[in-house]
NUKOL-838842 format. One record per residue (C-alpha): x, z, y; residue in three letters. Coordinates in steps of 0.001 Angstrom, whole numbers, always signed. Layout:
residues N
<east = X	up = Z	north = Y	residuo = Ala>
...
end
This chain:
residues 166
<east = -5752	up = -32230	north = +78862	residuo = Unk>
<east = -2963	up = -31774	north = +76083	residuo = Unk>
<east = -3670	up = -31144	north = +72711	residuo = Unk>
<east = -2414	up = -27428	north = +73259	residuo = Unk>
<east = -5094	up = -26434	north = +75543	residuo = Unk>
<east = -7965	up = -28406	north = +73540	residuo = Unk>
<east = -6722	up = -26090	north = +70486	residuo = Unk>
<east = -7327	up = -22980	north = +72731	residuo = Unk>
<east = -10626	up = -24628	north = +74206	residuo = Unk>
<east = -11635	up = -25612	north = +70682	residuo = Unk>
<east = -10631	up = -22069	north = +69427	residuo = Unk>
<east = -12771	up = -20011	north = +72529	residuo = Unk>
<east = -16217	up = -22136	north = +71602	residuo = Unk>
<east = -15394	up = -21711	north = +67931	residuo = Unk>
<east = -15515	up = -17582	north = +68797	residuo = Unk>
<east = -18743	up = -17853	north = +70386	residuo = Unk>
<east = -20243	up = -18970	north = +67321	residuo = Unk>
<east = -18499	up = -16484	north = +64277	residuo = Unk>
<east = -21491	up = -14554	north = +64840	residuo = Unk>
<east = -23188	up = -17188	north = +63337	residuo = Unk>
<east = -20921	up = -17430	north = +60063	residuo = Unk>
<east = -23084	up = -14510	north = +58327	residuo = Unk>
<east = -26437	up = -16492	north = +59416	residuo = Unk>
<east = -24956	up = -19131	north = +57927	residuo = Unk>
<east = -23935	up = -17843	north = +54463	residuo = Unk>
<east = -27300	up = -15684	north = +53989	residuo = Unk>
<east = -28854	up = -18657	north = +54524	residuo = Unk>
<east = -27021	up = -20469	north = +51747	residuo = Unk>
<east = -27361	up = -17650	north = +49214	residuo = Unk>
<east = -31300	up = -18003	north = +50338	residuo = Unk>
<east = -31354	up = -21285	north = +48998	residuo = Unk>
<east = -29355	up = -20568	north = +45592	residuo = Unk>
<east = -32311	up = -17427	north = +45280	residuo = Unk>
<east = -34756	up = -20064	north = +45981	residuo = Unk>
<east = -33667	up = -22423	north = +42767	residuo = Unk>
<east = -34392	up = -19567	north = +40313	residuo = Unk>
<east = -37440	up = -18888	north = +42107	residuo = Unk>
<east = -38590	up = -22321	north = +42057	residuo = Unk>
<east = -37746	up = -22749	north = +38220	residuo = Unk>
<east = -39857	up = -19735	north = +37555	residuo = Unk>
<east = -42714	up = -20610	north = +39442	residuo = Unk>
<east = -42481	up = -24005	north = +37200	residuo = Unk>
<east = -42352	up = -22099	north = +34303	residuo = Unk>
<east = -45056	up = -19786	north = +35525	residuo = Unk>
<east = -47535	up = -23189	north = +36919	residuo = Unk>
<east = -46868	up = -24766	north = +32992	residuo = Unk>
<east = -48286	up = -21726	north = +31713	residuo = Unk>
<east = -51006	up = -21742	north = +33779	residuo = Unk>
<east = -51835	up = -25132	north = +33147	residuo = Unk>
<east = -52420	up = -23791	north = +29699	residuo = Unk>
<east = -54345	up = -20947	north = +30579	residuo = Unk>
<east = -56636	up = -23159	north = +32528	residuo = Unk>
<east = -57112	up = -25464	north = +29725	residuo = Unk>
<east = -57966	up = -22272	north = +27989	residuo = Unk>
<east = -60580	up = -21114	north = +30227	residuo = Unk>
<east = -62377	up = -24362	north = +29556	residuo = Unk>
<east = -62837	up = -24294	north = +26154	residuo = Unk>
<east = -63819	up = -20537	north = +26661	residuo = Unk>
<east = -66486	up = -21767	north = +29534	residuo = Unk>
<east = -68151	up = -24336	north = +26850	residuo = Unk>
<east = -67897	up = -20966	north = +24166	residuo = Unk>
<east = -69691	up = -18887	north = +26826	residuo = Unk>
<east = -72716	up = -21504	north = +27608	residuo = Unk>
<east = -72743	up = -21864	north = +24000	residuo = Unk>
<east = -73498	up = -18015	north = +23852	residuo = Unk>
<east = -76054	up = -17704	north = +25981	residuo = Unk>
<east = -78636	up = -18239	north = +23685	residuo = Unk>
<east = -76898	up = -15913	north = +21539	residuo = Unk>
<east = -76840	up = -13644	north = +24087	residuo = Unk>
<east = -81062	up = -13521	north = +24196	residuo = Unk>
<east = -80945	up = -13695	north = +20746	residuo = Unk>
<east = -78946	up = -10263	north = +20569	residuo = Unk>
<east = -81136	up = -8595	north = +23282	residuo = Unk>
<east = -84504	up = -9039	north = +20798	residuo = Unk>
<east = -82618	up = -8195	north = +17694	residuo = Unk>
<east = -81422	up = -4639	north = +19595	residuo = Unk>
<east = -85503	up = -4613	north = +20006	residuo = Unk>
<east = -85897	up = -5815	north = +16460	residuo = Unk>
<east = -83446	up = -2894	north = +15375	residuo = Unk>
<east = -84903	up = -205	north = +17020	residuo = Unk>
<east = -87547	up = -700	north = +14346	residuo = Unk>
<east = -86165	up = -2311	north = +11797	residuo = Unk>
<east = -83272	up = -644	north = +10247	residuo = Unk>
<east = -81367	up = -3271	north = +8273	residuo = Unk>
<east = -81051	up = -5456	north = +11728	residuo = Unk>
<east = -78976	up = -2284	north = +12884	residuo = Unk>
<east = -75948	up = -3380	north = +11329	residuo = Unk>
<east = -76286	up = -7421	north = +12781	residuo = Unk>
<east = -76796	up = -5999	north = +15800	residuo = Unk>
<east = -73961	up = -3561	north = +16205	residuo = Unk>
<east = -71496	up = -6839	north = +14912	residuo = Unk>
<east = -72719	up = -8739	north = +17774	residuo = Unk>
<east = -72202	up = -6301	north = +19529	residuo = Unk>
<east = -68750	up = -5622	north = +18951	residuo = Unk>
<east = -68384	up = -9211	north = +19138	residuo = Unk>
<east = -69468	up = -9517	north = +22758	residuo = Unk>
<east = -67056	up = -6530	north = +23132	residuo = Unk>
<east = -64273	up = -7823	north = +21476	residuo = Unk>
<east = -64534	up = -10936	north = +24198	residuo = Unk>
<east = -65032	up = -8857	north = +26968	residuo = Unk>
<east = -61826	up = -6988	north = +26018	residuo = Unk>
<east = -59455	up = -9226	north = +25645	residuo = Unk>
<east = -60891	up = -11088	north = +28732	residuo = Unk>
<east = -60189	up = -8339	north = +30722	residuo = Unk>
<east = -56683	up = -8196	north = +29254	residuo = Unk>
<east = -56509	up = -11697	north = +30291	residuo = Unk>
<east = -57129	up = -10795	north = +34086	residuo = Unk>
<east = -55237	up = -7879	north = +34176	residuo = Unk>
<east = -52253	up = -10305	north = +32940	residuo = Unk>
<east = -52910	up = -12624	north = +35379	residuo = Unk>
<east = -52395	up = -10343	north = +38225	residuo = Unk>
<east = -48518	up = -10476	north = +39024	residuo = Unk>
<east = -48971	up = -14165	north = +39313	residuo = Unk>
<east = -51552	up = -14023	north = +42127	residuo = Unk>
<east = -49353	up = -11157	north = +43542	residuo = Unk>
<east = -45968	up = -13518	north = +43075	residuo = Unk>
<east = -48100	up = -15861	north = +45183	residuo = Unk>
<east = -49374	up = -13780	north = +47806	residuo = Unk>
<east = -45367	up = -12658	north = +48020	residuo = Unk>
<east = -44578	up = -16223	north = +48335	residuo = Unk>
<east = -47025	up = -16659	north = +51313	residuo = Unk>
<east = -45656	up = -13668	north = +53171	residuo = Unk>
<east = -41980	up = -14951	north = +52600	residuo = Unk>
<east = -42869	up = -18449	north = +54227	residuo = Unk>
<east = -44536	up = -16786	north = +57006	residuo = Unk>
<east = -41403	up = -14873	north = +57602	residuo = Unk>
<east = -39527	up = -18460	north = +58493	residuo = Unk>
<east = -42114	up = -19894	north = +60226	residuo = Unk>
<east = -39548	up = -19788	north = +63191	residuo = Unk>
<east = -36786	up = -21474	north = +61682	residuo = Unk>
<east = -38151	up = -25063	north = +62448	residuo = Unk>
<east = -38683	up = -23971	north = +65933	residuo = Unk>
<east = -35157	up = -22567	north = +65872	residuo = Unk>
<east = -33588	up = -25371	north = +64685	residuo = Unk>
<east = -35182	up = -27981	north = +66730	residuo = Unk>
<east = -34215	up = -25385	north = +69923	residuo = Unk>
<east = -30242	up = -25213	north = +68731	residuo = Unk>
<east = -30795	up = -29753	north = +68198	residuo = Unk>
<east = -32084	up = -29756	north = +71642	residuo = Unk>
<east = -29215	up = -27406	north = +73266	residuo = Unk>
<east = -26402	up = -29355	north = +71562	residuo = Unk>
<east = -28057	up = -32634	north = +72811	residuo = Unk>
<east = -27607	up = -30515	north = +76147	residuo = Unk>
<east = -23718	up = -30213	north = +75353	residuo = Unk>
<east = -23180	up = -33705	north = +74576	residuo = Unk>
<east = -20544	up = -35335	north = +76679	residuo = Unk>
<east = -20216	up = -38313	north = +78900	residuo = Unk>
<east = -17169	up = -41030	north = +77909	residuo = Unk>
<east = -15057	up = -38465	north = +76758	residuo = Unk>
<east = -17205	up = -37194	north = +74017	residuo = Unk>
<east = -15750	up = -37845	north = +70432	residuo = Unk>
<east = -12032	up = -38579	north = +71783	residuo = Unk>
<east = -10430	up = -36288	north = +68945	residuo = Unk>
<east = -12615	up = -37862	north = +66450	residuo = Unk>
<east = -14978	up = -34655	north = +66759	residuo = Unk>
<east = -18172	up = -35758	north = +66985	residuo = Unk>
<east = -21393	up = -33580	north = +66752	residuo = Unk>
<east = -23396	up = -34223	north = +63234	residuo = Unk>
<east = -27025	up = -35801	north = +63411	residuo = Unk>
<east = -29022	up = -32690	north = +62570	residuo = Unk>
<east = -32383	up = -33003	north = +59950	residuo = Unk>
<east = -35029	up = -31035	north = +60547	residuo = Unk>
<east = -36837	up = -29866	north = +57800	residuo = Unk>
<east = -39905	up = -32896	north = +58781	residuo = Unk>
<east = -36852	up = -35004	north = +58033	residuo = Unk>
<east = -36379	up = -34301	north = +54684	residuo = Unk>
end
C-alpha cells in the first residue's frame, strides 16, 4: 500500500473518531475543575480537623456540666421560694442558653459541608461507567490490533491505564 492511500486510510479512521474530540476535551477541563475542588475540600478537611478537636474539648465541658446541670434544676426549685437564688438561676440559665445557641450556629454552619459531600457522592456515581467504558474501548482496540504489519509507520497503539492502574 503507498503512503498516499495510508494517508487517506489514516484520515477515514481518524473521522470516525472527531466525535470523540469534545469527549475528550470535557474530560480534560473535568480534571482542571477537579484540582480546585480537591484543594478546597483540603482546605475544608483542615478545618474540620479543627472543629473536631473542638468538639472534644466541648464533650469533656459538657460531662463536666452535668452535675451543673442537676445543680441548676434544684436551684430553679430553690428559687421558686427563695427570691435571691432568682437571679443565679436565671445566669445559669442564660448560660446553658448561650451554649445551646451558638451550638446550634455551629450545626447550621456545618451544613454545606455535609451537603458538598453528599454532592461529591452523587458526582462519583455519575462516572461509575467510565472504568467500564474504558476497559470496553482497551478491549476493542486489542480487537484492532494487527498481525506483522502492525506498527510499520512507527504508529503503534499506546498501553492504556485504567484508573486500578494508577
Amino acid at each position: 500500500m503507498d503512503q498516499n492511500s495510508q494517508y487517506q486510510l489514516a484520515q477515514a479512521v481518524a473521522k470516525v473518531f472527531d466525535q470523540t474530540k469534545g469527549f475528550q476535551e470535557r474530560f480534560g477541563e473535568l480534571i482542571q475543575s477537579f484540582d480546585q475542588i480537591e484543594k478546597l475540600g483540603q482546605s475544608a478537611a483542615g478545618t474540620l480537623g479543627s472543629l473536631k478537636s473542638f468538639e472534644h474539648q466541648l464533650g469533656q465541658l459538657a460531662r463536666s456540666f452535668e452535675p451543673m446541670r442537676a445543680f441548676q434544676v434544684q436551684l430553679a426549685q430553690l428559687a421558686q421560694s427563695f427570691e435571691p437564688m432568682k437571679g443565679l438561676q436565671q445566669q445559669l440559665s442564660q448560660l446553658s442558653e448561650a451554649f445551646q445557641l451558638h451550638l446550634g450556629q455551629l450545626v447550621r454552619a456545618i451544613e454545606p459541608a455535609k451537603e458538598f459531600q453528599l454532592q461529591i457522592l452523587r458526582l462519583a456515581r455519575m462516572f461509575d461507567s467510565a472504568t467500564e467504558l474504558q476497559d470496553s474501548f482497551a478491549q476493542l482496540m486489542e480487537t484492532f490490533k494487527g498481525g506483522p504489519l502492525s506498527g510499520r509507520n512507527g504508529v503503534d497503539a499506546a498501553p492504556v491505564q485504567t484508573a486500578a492502574q494508577h
